[in-house]
N, C-alpha and C positions, 0 to 999 in steps of 0.2 A: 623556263620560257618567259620571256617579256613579251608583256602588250604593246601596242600604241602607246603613242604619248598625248595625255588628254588636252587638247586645244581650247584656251581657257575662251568663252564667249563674251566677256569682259573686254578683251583687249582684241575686236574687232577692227578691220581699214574701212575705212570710209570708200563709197566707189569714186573711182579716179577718170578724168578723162583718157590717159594717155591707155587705162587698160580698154574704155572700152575701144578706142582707136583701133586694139589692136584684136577686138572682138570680130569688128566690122574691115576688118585686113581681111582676117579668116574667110570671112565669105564672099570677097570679090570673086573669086574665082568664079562664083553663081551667082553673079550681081543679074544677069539677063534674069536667069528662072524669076528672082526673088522681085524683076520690076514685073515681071506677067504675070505673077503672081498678085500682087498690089492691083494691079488694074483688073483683075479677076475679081476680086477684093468689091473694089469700087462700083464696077458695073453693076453686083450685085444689089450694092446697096443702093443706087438708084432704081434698080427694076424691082426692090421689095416697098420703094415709097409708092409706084404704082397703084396697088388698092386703096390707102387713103384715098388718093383721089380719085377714082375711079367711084369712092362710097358716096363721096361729098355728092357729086354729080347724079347718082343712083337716088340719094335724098332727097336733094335738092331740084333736081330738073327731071330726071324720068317716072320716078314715081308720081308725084303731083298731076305731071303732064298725061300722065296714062301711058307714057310712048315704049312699047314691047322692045321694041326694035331695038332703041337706044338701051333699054333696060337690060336684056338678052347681050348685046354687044359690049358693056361695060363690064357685065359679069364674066364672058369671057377674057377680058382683058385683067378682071381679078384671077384667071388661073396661069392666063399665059405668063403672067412677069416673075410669080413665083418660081415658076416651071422655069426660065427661062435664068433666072438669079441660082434655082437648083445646078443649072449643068454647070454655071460658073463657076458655082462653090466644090465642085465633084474638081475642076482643075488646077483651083486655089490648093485646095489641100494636098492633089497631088503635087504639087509642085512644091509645098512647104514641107513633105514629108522627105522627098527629092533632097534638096536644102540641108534639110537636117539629120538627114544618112548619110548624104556625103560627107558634112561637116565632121561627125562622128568618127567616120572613115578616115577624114586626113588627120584627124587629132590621135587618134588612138594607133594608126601606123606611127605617126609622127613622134610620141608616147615612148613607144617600145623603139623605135630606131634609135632617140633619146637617149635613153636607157641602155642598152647595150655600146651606149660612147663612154659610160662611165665607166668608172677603174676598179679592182674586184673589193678595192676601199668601200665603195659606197654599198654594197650590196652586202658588206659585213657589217656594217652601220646602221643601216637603213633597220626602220622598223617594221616587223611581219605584217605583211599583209597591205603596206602603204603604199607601193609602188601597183601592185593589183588594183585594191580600191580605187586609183588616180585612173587607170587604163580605162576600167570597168563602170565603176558606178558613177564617179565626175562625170567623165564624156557619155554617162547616159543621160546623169541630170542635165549638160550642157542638148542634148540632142530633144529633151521634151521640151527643154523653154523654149528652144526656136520652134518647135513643129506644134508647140501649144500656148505658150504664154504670149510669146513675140507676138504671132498672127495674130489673137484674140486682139492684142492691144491695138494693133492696125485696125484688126478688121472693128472693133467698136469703137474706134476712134473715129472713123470713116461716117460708121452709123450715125453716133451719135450727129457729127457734125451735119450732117444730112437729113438730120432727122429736124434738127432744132431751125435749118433752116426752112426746111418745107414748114414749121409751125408757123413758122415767123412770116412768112407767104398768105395762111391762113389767116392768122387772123393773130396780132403780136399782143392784145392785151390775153390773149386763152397763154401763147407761149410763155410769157413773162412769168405765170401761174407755173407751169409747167416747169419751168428753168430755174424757179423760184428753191427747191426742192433738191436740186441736185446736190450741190452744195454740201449736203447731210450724206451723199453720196461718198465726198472724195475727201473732207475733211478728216475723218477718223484715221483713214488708211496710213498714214508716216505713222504712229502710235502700233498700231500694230502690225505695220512691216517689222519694225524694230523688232516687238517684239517675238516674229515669225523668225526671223532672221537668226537672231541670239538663239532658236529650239533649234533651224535648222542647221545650223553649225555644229551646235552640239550634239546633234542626232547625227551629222557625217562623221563628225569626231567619234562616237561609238559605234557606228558602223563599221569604218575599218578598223579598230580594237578586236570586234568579231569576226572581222575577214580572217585579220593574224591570228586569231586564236585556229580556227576553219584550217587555213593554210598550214599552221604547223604542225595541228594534233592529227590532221586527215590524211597527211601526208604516210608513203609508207616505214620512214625512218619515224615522224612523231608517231603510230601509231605502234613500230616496234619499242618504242620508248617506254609509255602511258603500257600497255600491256607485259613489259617485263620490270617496270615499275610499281606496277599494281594501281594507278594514279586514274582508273578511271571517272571512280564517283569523283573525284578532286577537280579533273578536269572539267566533269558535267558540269558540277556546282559554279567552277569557275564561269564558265559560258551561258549559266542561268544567271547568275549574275548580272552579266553587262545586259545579255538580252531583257533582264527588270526592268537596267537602267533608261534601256532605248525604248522599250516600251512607255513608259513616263513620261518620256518626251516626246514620243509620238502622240499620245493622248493628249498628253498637255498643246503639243501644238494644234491637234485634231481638233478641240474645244475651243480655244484661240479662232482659228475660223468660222465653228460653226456658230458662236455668240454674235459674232461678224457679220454674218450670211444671216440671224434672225433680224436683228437692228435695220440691213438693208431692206428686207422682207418688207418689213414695219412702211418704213417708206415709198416701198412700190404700191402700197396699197392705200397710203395718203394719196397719192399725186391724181388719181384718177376721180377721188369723191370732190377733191377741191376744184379740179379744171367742169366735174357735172358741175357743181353746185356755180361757180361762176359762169359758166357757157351758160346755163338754163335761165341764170339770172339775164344776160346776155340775148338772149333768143326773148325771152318775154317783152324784153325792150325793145325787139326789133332790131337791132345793132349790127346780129349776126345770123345767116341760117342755121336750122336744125342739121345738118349734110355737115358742118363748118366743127361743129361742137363736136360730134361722132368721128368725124374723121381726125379730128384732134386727140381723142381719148384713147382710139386706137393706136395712134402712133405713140402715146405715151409707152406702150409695152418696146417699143422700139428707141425709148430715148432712155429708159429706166434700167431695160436690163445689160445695155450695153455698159452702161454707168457699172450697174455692178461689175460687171466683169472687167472694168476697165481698172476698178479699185483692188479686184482678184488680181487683175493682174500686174498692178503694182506691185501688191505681196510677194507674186513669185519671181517678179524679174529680179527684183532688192534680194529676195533671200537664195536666189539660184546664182548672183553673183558668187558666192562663195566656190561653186566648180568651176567659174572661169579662174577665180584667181589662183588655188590649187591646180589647177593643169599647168597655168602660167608658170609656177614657182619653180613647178619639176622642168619645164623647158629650159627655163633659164640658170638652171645648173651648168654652172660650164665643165665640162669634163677636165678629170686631174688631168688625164694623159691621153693627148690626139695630138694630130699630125701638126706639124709647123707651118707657117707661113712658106710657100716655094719649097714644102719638103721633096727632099730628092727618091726618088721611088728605083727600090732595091729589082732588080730582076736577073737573074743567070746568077745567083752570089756562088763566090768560090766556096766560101764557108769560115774562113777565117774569125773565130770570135775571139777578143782580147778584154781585159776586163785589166783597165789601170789604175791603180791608188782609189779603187771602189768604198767607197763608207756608205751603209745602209741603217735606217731608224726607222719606226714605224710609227708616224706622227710624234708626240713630245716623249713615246720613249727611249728608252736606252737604246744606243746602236747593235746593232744586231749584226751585221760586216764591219770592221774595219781595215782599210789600207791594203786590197785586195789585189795582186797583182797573178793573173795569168794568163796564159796563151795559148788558146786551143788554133792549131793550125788545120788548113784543109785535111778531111779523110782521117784526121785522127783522133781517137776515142780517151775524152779525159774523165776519171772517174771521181769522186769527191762524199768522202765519209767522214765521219764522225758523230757524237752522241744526239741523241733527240736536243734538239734547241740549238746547236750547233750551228744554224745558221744556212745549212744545206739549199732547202727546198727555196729560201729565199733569194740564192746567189742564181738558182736557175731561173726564176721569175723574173730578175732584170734581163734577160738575153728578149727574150717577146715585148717586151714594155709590159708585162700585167703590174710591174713596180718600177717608179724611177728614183734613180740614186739621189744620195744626198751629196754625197763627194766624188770626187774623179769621175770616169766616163765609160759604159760599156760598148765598144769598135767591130762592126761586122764589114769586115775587109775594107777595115780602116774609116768607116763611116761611122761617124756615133749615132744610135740607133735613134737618137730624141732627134736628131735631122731629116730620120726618113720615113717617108709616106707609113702609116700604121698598117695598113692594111697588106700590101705588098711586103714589109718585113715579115708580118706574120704568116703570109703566105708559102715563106721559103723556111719555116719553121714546124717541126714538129713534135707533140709534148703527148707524152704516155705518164697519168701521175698516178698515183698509190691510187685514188678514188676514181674510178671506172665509170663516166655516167652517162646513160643510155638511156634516149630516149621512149616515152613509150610508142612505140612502132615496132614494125618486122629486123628482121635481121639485117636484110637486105638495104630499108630502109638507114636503116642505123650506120651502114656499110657507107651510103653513100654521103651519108655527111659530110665525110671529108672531099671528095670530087663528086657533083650531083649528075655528072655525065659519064661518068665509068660506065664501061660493058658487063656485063655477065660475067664473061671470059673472066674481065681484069677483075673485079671481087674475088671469085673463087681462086684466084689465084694468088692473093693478097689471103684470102682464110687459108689457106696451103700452107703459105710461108707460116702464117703465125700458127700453123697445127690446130685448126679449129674447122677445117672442110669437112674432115671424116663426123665430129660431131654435129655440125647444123645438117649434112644428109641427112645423118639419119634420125631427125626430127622428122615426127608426122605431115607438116607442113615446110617442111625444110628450111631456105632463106626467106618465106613469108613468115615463118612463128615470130609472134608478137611477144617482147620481151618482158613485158608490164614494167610498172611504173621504176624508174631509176634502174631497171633490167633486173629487178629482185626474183624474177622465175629462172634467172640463169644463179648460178653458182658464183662465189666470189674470182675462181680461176677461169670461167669459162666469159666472165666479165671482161676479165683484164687481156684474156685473147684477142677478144672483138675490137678490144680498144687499140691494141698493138696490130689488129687487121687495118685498121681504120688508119692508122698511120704511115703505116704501108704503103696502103691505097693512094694515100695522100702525096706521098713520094717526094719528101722534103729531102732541102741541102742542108741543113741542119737538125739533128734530131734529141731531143731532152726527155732522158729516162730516169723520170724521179720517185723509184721504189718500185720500176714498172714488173718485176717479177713476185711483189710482195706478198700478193694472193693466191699463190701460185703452191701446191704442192713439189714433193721434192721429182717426183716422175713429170709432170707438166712444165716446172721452170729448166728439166733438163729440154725440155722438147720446142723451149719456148726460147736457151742460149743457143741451139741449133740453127733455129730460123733467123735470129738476131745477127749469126755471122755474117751473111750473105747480104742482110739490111744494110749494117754499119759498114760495109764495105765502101769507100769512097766519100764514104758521110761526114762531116765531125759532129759526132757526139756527144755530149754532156750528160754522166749517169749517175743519178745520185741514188744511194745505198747504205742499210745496213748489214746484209748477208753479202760480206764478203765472195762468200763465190762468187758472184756475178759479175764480178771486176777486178780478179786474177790477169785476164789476159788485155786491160785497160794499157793505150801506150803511154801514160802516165798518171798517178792517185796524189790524188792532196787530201793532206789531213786537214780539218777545221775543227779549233774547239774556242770554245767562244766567240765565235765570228773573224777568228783571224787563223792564216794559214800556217801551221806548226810542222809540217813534214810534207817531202813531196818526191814523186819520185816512183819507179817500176814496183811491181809484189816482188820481186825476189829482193832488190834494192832496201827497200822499209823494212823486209824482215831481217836483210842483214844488220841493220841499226839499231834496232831492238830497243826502238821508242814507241810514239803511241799506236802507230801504227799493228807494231808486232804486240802491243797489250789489248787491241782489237782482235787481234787473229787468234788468241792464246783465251780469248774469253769463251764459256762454253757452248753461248750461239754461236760464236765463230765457227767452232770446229766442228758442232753439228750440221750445219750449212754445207762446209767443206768436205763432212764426209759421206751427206747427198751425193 
């Protein structure tokens, strides 16, 4: 099992305008919420400068004067504007939570739609657990910066500037004190965004390391693995491991902060002894009132902590850059194999599939087809064996596009199949392979994958054909029993039934059976070439095979041995020739199969 590939924090991008261009695309769609939001924002931050002056005045004019009245009425007005700043902020945040669910929402559909355009290349490539990680934990980080970083940065950007102007209203020689300070604020922060940035890469980088390990050992194939390997302290070890590593770096960035967050401290608690000690200086001189210097000191907690958080949230917008550009990478993967420009969209196909001077490789190795030349015509059943590597399972892969050829063309009723719409080709197509894989859901549901509008009726009679009704009866739960994960609580043959139901069901013009009796005892594959008659009738089929039985009554077999076609021709025809064909038949699997 491989990990992740460790992404060096060294060799960082710089933020670009054109990505975040394409940040701020993302969220037109809720440009309205996110302007009502802002002005929710805003309004507040006027109706929380309210008390300042309401105190100036409370110092200045009511108290002195004796006046109850005036006195009584200001202090109401210190609760109403809070109360009042409160319900706005109760909307702000609904609406940026809004914002940032949805955003979530179209990235991570967006994600997975993605993702299922690529070709089964990239999913054998791809590193465990990267594709997940990107879905999951990106488009989480991407959903807390908008619904936390983002807003903080508005909303104390808002204050602040609100804040420093009502000082400056007051009285500009207290503010200039006041303003004087900030400064100690926002300086440090590029210094240690970087270096937030450089942990938090490296903490994504080993997080999905830990996905992949998660993903493959939890799985019920890695965990039949690790247990008849004996591998499990090896495994533990391994995943105490990385989890060390991210631990490290969590603390190390944890501490990064919190050094951060004391230094700010430090300065919040300057600003307020130096604006007393000037104000009071200030007020003895007469220059200014006692109301002027108070209400000054108070709003300092309003110009100071937004500061800080406006330097917080420097740190997180720079170092959460990294989910946007990881979601971006994966978007912009162009898929090997989708539709062409004006692809022509197959529907009623006769079935005709041709396959001309075909050469096959798989990236810079060796060719695996070459110079392929056959002709499946409507309704008729061609079968194609030969030894493991032979080249088999890969000649039926081109008929779907899950592989495009390197040479010549493969023709469904005369169309090359790279001209027409993906979707609708695959629609007219039907594929039963050696690997059976079931979702975890009911039987039922598993049934309907392949048509999600099927009757009742039409299931059970699709598990008829393929000999599998009488067993899901008489299941306790019948077509509700859940199959678990990859369908490992059913049997290997009662696997490959469902799957051959499923195709059924699906009721393709072309059908591709590659080892589909493989798991199959000799009493169930007889019961499963029964059902198969009645399917292939009318169909052209494509079966690929090592137990000869299965392809006795094929209307034509070609041999392949090393990717090219050596014999070709009926069963009674190749046995008369008594080439490779008849040294397949005469081998001992052969004829144990046969005499199944």
């Amino acid at each position: 099992m491989k990990a992740a590939i460790y992404i060096d924090p060294a060799n960082l991008p710089r933020m670009r305008a054109s990505t975040v261009r394409r940040i701020l695309g993302h969220l037109r769609p809720y440009r309205r919420q996110a302007a009502l939001g802002l002005l929710c924002i805003a309004g507040g931050a006027l109706l929380n400068l309210v008390p300042s002056l309401l105190i100036r005045r409370v110092v200045d004019h009511a108290i002195p004067a004796g006046d109850v009245g005036l006195l009584l009425l200001l202090c109401a007005g210190m609760v109403v504007g809070p109360l009042l700043a409160g319900f706005l902020q109760v909307g702000q945040r609904y609406l940026a939570a809004f914002v940032s669910e949805s955003l979530m929402l179209d990235l991570r559909v967006g994600l997975f739609a993605h993702l299922h355009k690529q070709s089964l290349s990239y999913f054998t490539h791809a590193r465990p657990g990267e594709a997940i990680s990107r879905v999951m934990n990106d488009v989480q980080g991407v959903g807390q910066t908008m619904s936390s970083a983002v807003v903080a940065g508005v909303e104390s950007g808002l204050v602040m500037l609100s804040t420093a102007g009502l000082l400056l209203y007051l009285d500009w020689r207290i503010a200039l004190i006041a303003l004087l300070i900030l400064p100690f604020f926002i300086v440090p922060t590029r210094r240690v965004g970087r270096a937030r940035k450089r942990l938090k890469r490296r903490a994504q980088a080993q997080l999905a390391e830990i996905t992949g390990i998660l993903s493959e050992t939890l799985s019920t194939s890695g965990a039949l693995l690790i247990k008849t390997s004996g591998a499990e302290a090896a495994e533990t070890a391994r995943l105490a491991g990385k989890c060390s590593q991210l631990r490290v770096t969590s603390l190390r960035q944890t501490l990064i902060g919190r050094w951060f967050q004391m230094m700010l401290g430090l300065f919040e608690s300057a600003g307020p002894a130096l604006v007393f000690a000037a104000g009071g200086l200030l007020v003895m001189g007469g220059y200014v009132g006692l109301g002027t210097v108070v209400a000054s000191v108070m709003l300092l907690k309003r110009l100071y902590t937004p500061a800080s958080k406006l330097a917080g949230v420097h740190v997180e917008v720079v170092t959460s850059y990294a989910f946007f550009e990881r979601i971006f990478q994966l978007l912009d993967l162009e898929p090997a194999i989708k539709s062409p420009p004006g692809a022509h969209r197959l529907e009623n196909a006769r079935g005709r599939v041709e396959f001309k001077q075909v050469s096959f490789a798989y990236g810079s190795d060796a060719p695996v087809l070459h110079d392929i030349d056959l002709d499946l015509l409507p309704g008729r059943c061609v079968a194609v064996v030969g030894a493991s590597g032979a080249g088999k399972s890969t000649l039926a892969a081109l008929v779907p596009r899950l592989q495009d050829v390197n040479g010549g063309a493969v023709l469904i009723d005369g169309h090359d199949v790279r001209t027409l719409e993906l979707g609708a080709l695959r629609a007219q197509i039907g594929v039963v392979s050696q690997d059976s894989y079931l979702v975890h859901a009911s039987i039922l549901d598993n049934l309907r994958y392949a048509r999600p509008g099927a009757s009742q009726a039409e299931i059970e009679a699709a598990a008829r054909a393929a000999q599998i009704h009488d067993f899901i009866a008489g299941l306790p739960d019948g077509y509700a029993t859940i199959v678990g994960d990859r369908g490992y609580r059913l049997s290997g043959g009662e696997r490959q039934r469902l799957a051959i139901a499923r195709t059924i069901l699906k009721d393709p013009r072309i059908l591709i059976l590659d080892e589909a009796t493989s798991s199959l005892d000799s009493h169930n594959e007889l019961l499963i070439q029964a059902a198969l008659v009645p399917l292939l009738a009318g169909r052209t089929t494509l079966v690929i095979a090592h137990r000869l039985s299965t392809i006795r009554n094929a209307d034509e077999i070609v041999v392949l041995e090393q990717g090219r076609i050596v014999e070709r021709g009926t069963h009674r025809e190749l046995l008369a020739r008594r080439g490779r064909y008849a040294h397949f038949h005469a081998a001992p699997e052969a004829r144990d199969s046969e005499a199944a």
